[in-house]
N, C-alpha and C positions, 0 to 999 in steps of 0.2 A: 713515192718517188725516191728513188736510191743516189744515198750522197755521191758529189762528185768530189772527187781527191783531186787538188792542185798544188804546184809549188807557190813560194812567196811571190816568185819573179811574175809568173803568169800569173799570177794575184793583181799584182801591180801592175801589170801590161795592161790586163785583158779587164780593168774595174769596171767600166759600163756595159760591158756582154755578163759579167756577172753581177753585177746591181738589176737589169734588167730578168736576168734568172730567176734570181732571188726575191723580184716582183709577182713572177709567174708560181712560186713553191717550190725553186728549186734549194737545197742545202748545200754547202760548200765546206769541206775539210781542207783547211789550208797548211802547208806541211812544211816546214826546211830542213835539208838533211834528212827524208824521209821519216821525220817524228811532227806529229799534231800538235801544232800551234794553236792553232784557235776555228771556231766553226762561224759559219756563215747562215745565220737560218732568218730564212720569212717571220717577221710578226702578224699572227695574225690579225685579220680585219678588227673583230671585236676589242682589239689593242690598241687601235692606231690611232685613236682619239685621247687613249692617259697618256702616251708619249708626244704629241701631238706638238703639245707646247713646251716639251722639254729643254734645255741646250747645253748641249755638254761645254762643259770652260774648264782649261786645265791653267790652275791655278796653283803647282807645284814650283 
């Protein structure tokens, strides 16, 4: 499956069309100002149990 390139804005609008993608295998380059920000990839199955009980806490 071939990334899909988006901006922040439609990052932000459209979060549950791309959470549910990203469910299905899809990848996501998320872009502002036409430069790569950050990517969006599936964990795989055999993963999803060491993250499982993870939680992220921002304690800055």
């Amino acid at each position: 499956m071939e990334d899909i390139v988006i901006g922040v804005k439609q990052f932000r609008s459209e979060l549950k069309k791309v959470i549910k993608a990203a469910e299905k295998g899809q990848t996501f380059i998320v872009t502002r100002h036409s430069k790569p920000l950050f990517r969006v990839t599936p964990i795989p199955p055999q993963m999803t149990k060491k993250y499982a009980s993870l939680h992220w806490t921002n304690k800055s």
